[in-house]
Each structure stands twice: as C-alpha cells, then as structure tokens.
N, C-alpha and C positions, 0 to 999 in steps of 0.2 A: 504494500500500500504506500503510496506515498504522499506526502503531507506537504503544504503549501501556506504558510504564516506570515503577519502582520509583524514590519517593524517600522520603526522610526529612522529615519537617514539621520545622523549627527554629525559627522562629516565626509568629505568628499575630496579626493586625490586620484585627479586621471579616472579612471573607468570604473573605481574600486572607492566602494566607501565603508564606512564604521556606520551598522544597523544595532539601533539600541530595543533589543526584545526585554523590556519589562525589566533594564538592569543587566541584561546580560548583550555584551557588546561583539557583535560578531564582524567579520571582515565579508563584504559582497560584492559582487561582478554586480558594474550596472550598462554593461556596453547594450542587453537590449529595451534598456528606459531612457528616458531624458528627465531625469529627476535632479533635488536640489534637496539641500541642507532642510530639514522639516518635514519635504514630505514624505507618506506612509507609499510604503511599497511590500508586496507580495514576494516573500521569498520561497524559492525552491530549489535546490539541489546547489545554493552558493550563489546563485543570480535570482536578481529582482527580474520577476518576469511583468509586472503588473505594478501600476499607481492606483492608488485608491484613498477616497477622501477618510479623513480623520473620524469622523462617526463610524464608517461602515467595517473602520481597522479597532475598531473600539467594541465597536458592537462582538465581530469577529471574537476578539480577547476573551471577552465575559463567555460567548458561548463555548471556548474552547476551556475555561476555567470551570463550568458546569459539568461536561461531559469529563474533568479528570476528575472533580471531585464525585462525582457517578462512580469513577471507578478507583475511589479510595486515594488519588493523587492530590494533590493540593497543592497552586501558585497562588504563591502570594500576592 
C-alpha cells in the first residue's frame, strides 16, 4: 500500500526543500511542483507530487490522527 501525506514547505534550496510533518522535518524533491516557503504539499515516495491549500492538508492530519488512534497509535 502506499501512502501519500501533508507537509509544510519551510525551506527551499534548488529542487529540494525541508517539509515540516507535525515537527518532524524531512528532506523533499520538489522538481514536479512549483511551490514556495508555506505552502502545503502532498508527499510520496520523497517528492511533493501535489499542492494543496492549508484547510484540506489540515483536515487531511486530523483524519489521519483518527484512523491511528483507531488503531491504538497516537500523534501528537
């Protein structure tokens, strides 16, 4: 299965930026978006494949925070 998640852009260097998932800052390919510092983009497999506005990467969070806690996991 493979899985597809909401981060935050916080910075950006060349093709490659720092995505802040809820505190945990990962390194992403952005050569197929045209994004910027702020906005919320769809990560998978190490690249942002998808922009999306900030409610629907929000709403995104919660529902993904329901379905761990469903099954016993928990973010903070």
């Amino acid at each position: 299965m493979c899985l597809a998640l909401p981060g935050k852009i916080v910075k950006i260097e060349g093709d490659e930026a720092d995505v802040d998932f809820g505190g945990v800052i990962r390194r992403t390919n952005l050569a197929l978006v045209e994004a910027e510092v702020g906005d919320w983009v769809i990560i998978h497999a190490g690249f942002a494949i998808e922009l999306l506005d900030e409610e629907e990467a929000l709403k995104t969070i919660e529902l993904w925070k329901e379905v761990l806690a469903t099954e016993g996991t928990f973010i903070g």
